[in-house]
N, C-alpha and C positions, 0 to 999 in steps of 0.2 A: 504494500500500500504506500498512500504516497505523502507525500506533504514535508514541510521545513516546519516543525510542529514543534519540535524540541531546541529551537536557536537561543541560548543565550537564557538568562535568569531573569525570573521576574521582576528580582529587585526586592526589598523590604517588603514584608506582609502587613497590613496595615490591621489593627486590633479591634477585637468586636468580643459582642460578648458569648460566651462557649454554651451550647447546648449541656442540658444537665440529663444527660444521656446514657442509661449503664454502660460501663464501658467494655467493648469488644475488639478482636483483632479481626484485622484481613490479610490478604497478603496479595497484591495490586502486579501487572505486569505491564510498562510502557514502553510500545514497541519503538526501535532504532529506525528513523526513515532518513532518508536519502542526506538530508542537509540539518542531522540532527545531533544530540550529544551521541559521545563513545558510550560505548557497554559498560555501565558502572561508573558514569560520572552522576554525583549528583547534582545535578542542575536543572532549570529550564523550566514552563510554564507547566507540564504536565507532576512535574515532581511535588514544585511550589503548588500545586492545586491539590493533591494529594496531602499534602502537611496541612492545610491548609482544612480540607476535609475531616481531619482527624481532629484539630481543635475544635473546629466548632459541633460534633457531633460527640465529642468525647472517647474518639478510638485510637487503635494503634495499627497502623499499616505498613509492613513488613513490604517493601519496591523491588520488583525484579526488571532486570532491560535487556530486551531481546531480538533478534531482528525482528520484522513483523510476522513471517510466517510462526515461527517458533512461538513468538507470544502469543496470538490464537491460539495454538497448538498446545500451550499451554494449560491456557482455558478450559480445550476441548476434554485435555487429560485429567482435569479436576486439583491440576499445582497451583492453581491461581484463583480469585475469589471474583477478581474482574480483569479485563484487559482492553487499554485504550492508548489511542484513539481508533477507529474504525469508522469508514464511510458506511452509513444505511444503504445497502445497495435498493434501488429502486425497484418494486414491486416484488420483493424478496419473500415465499413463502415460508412462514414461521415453523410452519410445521415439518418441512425438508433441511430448516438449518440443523445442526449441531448445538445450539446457543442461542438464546435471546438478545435483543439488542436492549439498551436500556430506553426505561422511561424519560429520562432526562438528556437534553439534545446539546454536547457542551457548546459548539458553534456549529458553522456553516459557513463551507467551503465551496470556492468558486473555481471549476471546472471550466476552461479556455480553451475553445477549439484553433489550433495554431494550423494555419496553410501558408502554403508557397505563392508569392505574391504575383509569380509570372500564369495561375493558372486562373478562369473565369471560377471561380467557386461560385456555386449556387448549394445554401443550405438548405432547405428546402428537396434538393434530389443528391442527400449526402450519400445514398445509397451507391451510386455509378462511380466514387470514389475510394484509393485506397485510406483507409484511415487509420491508422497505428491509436493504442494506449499502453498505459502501463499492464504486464503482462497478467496481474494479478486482478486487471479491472475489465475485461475481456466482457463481460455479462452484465455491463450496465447500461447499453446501447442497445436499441432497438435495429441494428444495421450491423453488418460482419465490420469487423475488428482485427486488426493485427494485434498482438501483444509482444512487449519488448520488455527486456530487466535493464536495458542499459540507456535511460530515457535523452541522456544528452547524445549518444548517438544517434538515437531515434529525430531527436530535434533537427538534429545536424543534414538528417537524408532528408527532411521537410526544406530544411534551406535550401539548397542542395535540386532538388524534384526527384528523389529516390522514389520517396510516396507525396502522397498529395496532401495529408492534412494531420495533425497530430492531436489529442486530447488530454489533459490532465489537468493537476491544481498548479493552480497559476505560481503559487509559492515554490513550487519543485520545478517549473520549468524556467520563470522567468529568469534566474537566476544564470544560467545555460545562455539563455540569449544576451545578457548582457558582458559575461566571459567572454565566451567569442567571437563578440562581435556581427555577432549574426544578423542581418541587416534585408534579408529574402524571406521577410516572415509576416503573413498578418494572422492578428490576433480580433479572435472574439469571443463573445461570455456565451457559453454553450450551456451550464445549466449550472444553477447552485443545489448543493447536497448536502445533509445532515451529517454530524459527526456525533458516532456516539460509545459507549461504552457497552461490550457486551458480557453478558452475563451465565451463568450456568441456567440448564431449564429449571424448570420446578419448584420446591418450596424455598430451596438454598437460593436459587439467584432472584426470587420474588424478594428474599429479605434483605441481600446484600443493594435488589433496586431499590426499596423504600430507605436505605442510608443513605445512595447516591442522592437521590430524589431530595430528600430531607436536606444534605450538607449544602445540596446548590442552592436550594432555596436561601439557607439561608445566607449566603454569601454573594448572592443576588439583592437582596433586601440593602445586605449593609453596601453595597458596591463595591466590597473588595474581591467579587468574581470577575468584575470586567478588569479590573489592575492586575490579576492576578495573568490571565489568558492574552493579555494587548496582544503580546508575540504573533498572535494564531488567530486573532479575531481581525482578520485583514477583508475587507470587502472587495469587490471588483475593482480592479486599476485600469482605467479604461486609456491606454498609451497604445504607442505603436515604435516599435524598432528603427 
């Protein structure tokens, strides 16, 4: 999965007052993406939300970091209590996952349809085009899909006219285009997507939702969810190369 989710700290937490909440452990997995902390650093907006979680709800949460397959995979295997972030894949039957997605939606992420500027694109008939995404998001598109693990090369054959058009979070790609310089690229907002935490099925990940659910609330309330997240709560940047 994709995203620059983990760049850099949030900075001082700002104080509110703690939930008087028995208190319980978890043990959390936050997966490694593309342009984000090392394995076992602790840092970055998903950590600080986590600490963050624990005070105001009065728990203790035990952080594992792992690429993103492995930390699903995690989940799946019952080593972890939750694992985030995760895109809500669109129209995703509950009953065929592995896992629940959470009640609670931390942001929402903007997915950027990138093509080659020398070709007439019509979105509208995206179908007759080749279209690359990240390899792991292959099944969010209503139209065949290429998938790729190596998205700045992926970018690079869009500049390029390898393929015609590329998809992802703006945060994972843009980054790519302004490194190389890449200058044969237009860009536009192809759809925005929940991001969310997934859970185990059943009564266990019902209760670990009603914590998630509960901590955000209340650090939505005091505003220190949005100071916490700035990193990752980036809306559409409507620029061009």
């Amino acid at each position: 999965m994709f995203l620059a989710l983990l760049l850099g700290s949030a900075g001082e937490l700002f104080s509110i007052p703690e939930a008087h909440a028995e208190s319980k452990s978890y043990v959390a997995s936050i997966a490694i993406m593309f342009h984000s902390s090392k394995e076992g650093e602790i840092s970055g907006a998903f950590y600080d939300l986590i600490r963050a979680l624990d005070r105001v709800t009065n728990t203790q949460t035990e952080i594992m970091w792992a690429p993103f397959k492995r930390s699903v995979r995690n989940l799946i295997e019952g080593k972890v209590d939750y694992h985030i972030p995760i895109i809500e894949a669109p129209n995703a039957k509950s009953e065929e996952l592995p896992y629940d997605f959470s009640t609670a939606t931390l942001f929402k992420v903007a997915f950027v349809l990138y093509t080659n500027k020398n070709i007439s694109f019509d979105i509208n008939d995206i179908e007759k085009y080749v279209i690359g995404t990240d390899s792991a998001h292959t099944d969010f598109f209503p139209f065949p899909t290429e998938g790729y693990s190596c998205l700045e090369c992926a970018i690079k054959m869009v500049n390029i006219g390898r393929i015609d058009g590329f998809i992802f979070a703006q945060n994972e790609i843009d980054p790519f285009i302004v490194q190389y310089g890449l200058t044969n690229i237009r860009r536009q907002l192809y759809k925005v997507f929940l991001v969310k935490a997934i859970i185990p099925k059943g009564e266990v990940g019902k209760e670990t939702d009603r914590h998630l659910s509960e901590g955000i609330r209340l650090l939505e309330e005091s505003g220190e969810y949005q100071k916490i997240l700035k990193p990752v709560l980036v809306p559409y940047q409507d620029w061009q190369p």
